[in-house]
C-alpha positions as a Markdown table, in Angstrom:
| # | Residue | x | y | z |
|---|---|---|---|---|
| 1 | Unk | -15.4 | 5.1 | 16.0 |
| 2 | Unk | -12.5 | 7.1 | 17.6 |
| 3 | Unk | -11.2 | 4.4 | 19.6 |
| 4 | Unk | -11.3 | 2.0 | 16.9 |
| 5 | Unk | -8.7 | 4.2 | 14.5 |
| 6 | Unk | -7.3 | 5.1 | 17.7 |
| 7 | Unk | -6.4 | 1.4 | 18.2 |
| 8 | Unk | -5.7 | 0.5 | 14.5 |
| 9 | Unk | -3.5 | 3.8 | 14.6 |
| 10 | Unk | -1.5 | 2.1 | 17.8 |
| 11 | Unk | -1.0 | -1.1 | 16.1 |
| 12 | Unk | 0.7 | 0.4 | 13.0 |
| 13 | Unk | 3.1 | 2.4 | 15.2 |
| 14 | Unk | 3.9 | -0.1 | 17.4 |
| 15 | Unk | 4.9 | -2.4 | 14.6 |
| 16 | Unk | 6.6 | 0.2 | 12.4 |
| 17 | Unk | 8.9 | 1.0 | 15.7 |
| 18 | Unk | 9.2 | -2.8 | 16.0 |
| 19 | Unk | 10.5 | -3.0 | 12.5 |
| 20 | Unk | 13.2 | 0.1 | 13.1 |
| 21 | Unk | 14.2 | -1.6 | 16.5 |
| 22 | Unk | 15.0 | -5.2 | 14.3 |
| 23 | Unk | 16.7 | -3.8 | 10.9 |
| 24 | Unk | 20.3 | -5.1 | 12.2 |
| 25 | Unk | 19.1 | -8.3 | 13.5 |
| 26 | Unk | 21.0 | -10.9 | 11.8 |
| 27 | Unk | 18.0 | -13.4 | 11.9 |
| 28 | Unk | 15.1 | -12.6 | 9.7 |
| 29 | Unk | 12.4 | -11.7 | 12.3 |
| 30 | Unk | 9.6 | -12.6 | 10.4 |
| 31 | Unk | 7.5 | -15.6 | 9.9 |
| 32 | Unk | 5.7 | -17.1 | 7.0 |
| 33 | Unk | 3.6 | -20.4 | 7.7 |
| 34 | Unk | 0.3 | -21.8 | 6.4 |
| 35 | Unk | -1.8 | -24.7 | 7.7 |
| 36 | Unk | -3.7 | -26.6 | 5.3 |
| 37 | Unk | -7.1 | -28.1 | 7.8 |
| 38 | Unk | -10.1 | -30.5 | 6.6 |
| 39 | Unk | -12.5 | -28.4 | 8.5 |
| 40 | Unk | -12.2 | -24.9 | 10.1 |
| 41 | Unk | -13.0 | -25.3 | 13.6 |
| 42 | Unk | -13.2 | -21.8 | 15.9 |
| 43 | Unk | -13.7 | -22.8 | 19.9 |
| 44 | Unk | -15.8 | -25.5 | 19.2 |
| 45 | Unk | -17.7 | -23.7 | 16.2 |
| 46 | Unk | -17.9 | -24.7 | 12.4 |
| 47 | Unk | -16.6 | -22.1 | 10.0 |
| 48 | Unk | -16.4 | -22.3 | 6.2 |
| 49 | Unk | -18.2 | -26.0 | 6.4 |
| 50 | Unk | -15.0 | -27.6 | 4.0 |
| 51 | Unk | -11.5 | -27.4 | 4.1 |
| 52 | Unk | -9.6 | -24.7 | 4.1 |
| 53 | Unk | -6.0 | -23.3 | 3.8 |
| 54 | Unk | -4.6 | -21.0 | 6.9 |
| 55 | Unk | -1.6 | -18.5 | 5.9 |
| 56 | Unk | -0.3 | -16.6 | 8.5 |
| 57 | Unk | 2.5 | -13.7 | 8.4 |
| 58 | Unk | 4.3 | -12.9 | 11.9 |
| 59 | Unk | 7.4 | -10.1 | 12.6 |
| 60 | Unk | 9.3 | -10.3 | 16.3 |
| 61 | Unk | 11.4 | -8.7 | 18.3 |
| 62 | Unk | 12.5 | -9.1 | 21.5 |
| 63 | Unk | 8.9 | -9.6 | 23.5 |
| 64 | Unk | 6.5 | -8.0 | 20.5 |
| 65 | Unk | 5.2 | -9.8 | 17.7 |
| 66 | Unk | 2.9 | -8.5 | 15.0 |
| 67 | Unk | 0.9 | -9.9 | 12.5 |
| 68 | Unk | -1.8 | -11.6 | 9.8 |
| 69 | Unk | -3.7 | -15.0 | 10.1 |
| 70 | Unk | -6.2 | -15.9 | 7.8 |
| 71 | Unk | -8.3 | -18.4 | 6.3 |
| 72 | Unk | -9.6 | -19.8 | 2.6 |
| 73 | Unk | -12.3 | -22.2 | 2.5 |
| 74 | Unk | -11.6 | -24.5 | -0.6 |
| 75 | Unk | -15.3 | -24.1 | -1.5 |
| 76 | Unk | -16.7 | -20.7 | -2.9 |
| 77 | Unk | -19.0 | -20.0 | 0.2 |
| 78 | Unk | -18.5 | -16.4 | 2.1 |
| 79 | Unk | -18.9 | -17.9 | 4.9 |
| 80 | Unk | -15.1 | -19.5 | 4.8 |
| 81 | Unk | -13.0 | -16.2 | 4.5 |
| 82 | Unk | -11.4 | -14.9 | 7.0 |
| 83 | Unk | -8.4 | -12.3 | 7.4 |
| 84 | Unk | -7.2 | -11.1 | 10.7 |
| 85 | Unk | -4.8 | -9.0 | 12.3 |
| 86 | Unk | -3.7 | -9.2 | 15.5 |
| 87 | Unk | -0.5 | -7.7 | 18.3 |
| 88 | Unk | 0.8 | -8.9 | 21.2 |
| 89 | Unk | 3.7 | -8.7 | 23.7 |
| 90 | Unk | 4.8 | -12.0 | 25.5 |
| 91 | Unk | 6.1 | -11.0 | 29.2 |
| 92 | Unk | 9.5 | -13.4 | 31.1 |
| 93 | Unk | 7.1 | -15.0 | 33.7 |
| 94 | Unk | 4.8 | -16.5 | 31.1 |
| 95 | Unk | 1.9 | -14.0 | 30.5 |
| 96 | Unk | 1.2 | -13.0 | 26.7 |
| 97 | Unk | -1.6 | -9.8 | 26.5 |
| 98 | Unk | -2.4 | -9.2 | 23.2 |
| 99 | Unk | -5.2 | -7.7 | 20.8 |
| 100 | Unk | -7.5 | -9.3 | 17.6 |
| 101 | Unk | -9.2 | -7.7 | 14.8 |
| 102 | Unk | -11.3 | -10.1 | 12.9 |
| 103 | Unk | -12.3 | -9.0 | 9.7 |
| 104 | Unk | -14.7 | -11.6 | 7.1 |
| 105 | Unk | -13.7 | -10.4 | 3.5 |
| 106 | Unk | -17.1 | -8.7 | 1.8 |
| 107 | Unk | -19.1 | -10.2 | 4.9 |
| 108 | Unk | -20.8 | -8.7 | 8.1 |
| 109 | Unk | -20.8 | -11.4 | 10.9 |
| 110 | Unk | -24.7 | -10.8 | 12.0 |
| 111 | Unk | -24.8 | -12.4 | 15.6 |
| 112 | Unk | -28.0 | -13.8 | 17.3 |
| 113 | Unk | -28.6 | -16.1 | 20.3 |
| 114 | Unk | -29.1 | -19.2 | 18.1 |
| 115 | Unk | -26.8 | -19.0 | 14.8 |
| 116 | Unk | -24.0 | -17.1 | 13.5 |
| 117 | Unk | -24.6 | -16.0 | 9.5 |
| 118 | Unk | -22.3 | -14.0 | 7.4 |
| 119 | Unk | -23.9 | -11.4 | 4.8 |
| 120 | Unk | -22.4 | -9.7 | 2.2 |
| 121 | Unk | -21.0 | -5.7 | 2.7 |
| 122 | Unk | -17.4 | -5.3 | 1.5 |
| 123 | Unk | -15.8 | -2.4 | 3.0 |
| 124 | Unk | -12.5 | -3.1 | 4.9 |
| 125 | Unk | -12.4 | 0.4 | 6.0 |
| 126 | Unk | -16.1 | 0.6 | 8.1 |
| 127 | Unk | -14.8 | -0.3 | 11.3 |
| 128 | Unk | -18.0 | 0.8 | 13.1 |
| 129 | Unk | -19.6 | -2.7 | 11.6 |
| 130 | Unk | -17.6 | -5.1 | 10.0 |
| 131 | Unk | -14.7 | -5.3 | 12.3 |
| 132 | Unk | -14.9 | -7.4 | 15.1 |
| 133 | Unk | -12.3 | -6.5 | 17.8 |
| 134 | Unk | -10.8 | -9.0 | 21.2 |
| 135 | Unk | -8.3 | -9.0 | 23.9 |
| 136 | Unk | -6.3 | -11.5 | 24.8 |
| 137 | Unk | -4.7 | -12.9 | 27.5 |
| 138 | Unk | -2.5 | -16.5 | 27.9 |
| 139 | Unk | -0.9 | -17.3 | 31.0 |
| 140 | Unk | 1.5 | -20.7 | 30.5 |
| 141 | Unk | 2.9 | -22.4 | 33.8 |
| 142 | Unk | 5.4 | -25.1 | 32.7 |
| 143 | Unk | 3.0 | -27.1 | 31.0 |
| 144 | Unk | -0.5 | -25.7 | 31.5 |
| 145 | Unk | -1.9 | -22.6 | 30.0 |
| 146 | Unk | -5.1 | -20.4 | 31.0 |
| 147 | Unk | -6.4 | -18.2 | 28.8 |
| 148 | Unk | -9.1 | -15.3 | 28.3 |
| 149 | Unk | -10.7 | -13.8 | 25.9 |
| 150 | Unk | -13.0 | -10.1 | 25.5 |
| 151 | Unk | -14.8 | -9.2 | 22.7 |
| 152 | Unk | -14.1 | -5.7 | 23.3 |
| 153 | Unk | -15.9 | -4.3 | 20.0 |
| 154 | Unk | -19.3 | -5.4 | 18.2 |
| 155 | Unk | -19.0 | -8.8 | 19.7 |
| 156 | Unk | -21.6 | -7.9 | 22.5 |
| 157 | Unk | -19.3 | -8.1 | 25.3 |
| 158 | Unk | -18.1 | -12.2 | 24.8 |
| 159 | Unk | -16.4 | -14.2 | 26.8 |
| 160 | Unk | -14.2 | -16.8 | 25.6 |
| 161 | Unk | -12.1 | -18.9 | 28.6 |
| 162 | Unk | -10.0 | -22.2 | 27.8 |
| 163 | Unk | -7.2 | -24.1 | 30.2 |
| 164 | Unk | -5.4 | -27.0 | 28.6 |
| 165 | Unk | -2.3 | -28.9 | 29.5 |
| 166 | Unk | 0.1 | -30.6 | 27.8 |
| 167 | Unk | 1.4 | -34.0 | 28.1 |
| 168 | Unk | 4.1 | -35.7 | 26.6 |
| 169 | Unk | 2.4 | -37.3 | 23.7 |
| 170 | Unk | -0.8 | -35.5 | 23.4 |
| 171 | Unk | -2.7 | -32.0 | 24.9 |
| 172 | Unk | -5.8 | -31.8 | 26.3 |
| 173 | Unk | -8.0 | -28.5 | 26.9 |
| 174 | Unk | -11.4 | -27.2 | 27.5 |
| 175 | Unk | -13.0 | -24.0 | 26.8 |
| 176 | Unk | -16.2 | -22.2 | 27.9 |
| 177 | Unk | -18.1 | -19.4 | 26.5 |
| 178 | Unk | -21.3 | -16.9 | 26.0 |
| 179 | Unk | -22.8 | -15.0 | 23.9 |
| 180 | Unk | -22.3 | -16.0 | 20.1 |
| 181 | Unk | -20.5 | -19.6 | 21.4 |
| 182 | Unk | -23.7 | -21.1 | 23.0 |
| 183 | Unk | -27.5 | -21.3 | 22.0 |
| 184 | Unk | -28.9 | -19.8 | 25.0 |
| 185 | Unk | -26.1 | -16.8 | 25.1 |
| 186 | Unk | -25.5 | -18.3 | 28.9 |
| 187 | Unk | -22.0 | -19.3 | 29.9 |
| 188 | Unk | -21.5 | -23.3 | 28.5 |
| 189 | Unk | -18.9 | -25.7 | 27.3 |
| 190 | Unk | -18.3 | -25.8 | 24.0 |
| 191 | Unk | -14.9 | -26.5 | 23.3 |
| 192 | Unk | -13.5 | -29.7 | 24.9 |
| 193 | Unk | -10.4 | -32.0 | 23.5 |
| 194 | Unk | -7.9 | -34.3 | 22.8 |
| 195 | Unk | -4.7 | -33.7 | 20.0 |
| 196 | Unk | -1.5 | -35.1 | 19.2 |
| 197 | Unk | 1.0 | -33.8 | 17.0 |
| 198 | Unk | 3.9 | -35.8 | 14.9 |
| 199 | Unk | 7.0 | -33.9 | 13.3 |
| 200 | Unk | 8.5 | -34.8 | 9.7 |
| 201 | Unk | 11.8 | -33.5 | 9.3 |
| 202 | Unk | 12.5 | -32.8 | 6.0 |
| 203 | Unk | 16.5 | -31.1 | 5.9 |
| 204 | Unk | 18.3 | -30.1 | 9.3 |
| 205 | Unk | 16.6 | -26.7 | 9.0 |
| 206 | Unk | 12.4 | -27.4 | 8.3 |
| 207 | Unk | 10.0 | -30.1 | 8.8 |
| 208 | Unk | 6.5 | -30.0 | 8.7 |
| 209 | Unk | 4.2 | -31.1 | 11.5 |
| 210 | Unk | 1.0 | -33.3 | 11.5 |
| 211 | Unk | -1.8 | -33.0 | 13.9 |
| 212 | Unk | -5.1 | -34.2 | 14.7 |
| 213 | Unk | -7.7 | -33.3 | 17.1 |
| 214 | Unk | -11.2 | -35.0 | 18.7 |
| 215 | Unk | -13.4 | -31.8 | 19.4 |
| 216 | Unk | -16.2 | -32.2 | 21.2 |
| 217 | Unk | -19.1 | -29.2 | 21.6 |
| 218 | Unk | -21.6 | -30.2 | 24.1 |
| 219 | Unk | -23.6 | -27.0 | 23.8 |
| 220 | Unk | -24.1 | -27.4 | 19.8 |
| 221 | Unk | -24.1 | -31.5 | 20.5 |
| 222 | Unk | -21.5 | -31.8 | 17.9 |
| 223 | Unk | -18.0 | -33.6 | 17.8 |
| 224 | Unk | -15.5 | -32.7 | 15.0 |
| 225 | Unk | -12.2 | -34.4 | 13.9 |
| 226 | Unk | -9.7 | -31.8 | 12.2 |
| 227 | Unk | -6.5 | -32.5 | 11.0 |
| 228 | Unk | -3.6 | -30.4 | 9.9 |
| 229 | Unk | -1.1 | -30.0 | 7.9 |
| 230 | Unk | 0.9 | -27.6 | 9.2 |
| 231 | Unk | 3.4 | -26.3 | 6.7 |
């Protein structure tokens, strides 16, 4: 329980010193965006089970970024909520090591081998059970990426691993996981894919961005197609 407030406690410094570092930037250094998706879709797993509206709120400066990513399924299901907070630092040769908390609004995330079933708790506070804390790592090479995932805290020691590469008009990637991703808990695909993305420029200073992607799970046997609306 320490080292949970311990790392909560690390978060908030780090990000009220990033704040004091960036008051006399002339560029704001924060970021509002939302995504607007037909269907939630985590590593090759379904959340929420209907559409669902993604606000996220970032703040920068120079390699650290802080911030808040959520999700709102558009039917009244607590399965679909989802608010998250999460730090990173981006090093100049293309590695970004970072940290996730993932918190389900009045849920607890009970995990077995075959099925993954919110209950209702509601206390944002008990970080013992009803947060849900990762690591991160992302290495980018020109165009391909290679990143790694540790569910560090109450997610049972997961794995999460996905390369991808990106061409000129679309990306392609492919992820692996255990645990909570597959049936058996063993190491399996589950997460393999095709997307494109289109932007719409609106004035000389913001355009929104359309994208698809064909998701394919072959541990679960199921194939999604999710669009965006990124905003």
């Amino acid at each position: 329980m320490k080292r949970k407030k311990l790392l909560f406690s690390l978060i908030l410094l780090l990000s009220t010193s990033a704040i004091m570092a960036g008051d006399n930037d002339e560029k704001s250094p924060f970021n509002i965006s939302a995504d607007l998706v037909n269907r939630y879709i985590f590593r090759g797993l379904d959340f929420g089970s209907s559409p669902a509206i993604q606000p996220s709120l970032e703040f920068s400066t120079s390699n650290f970024t802080i911030g808040a990513w959520g999700s709102y399924s558009f039917v009244a299901t607590p399965t679909g909520i989802e608010a998250d907070l999460f730090a990173y630092y981006d090093f100049d040769f293309g590695l970004s090591l970072g940290v996730s908390d993932y918190y389900f609004p009045g849920e607890e995330l009970k995990i077995s081998d075959d099925i993954i079933a919110p209950e209702r708790t509601g206390n944002y506070f008990n970080y013992s059970d009803y947060h849900y804390f990762e690591i991160n790592a992302n290495q980018t090479v020109g165009n391909f990426h290679l990143s790694a995932n540790y569910g560090a805290v109450n997610l049972d020691n997961a794995i999460y691993v996905e390369a991808g590469y990106e061409f000129k008009w679309f990306d392609l990637f492919a992820g692996a996981g255990n645990k909570l991703y597959t049936l058996s808990g063993d190491l399996n695909l589950v997460n393999i894919g095709i997307s494109a993305t289109k932007e719409i420029e609106i004035t000389s200073e913001y355009s929104i961005s359309l994208s698809s992607s064909l998701i394919l799970n072959p541990n679960a046997e199921q194939i999604h197609l999710v669009f965006c609306l990124g905003l």
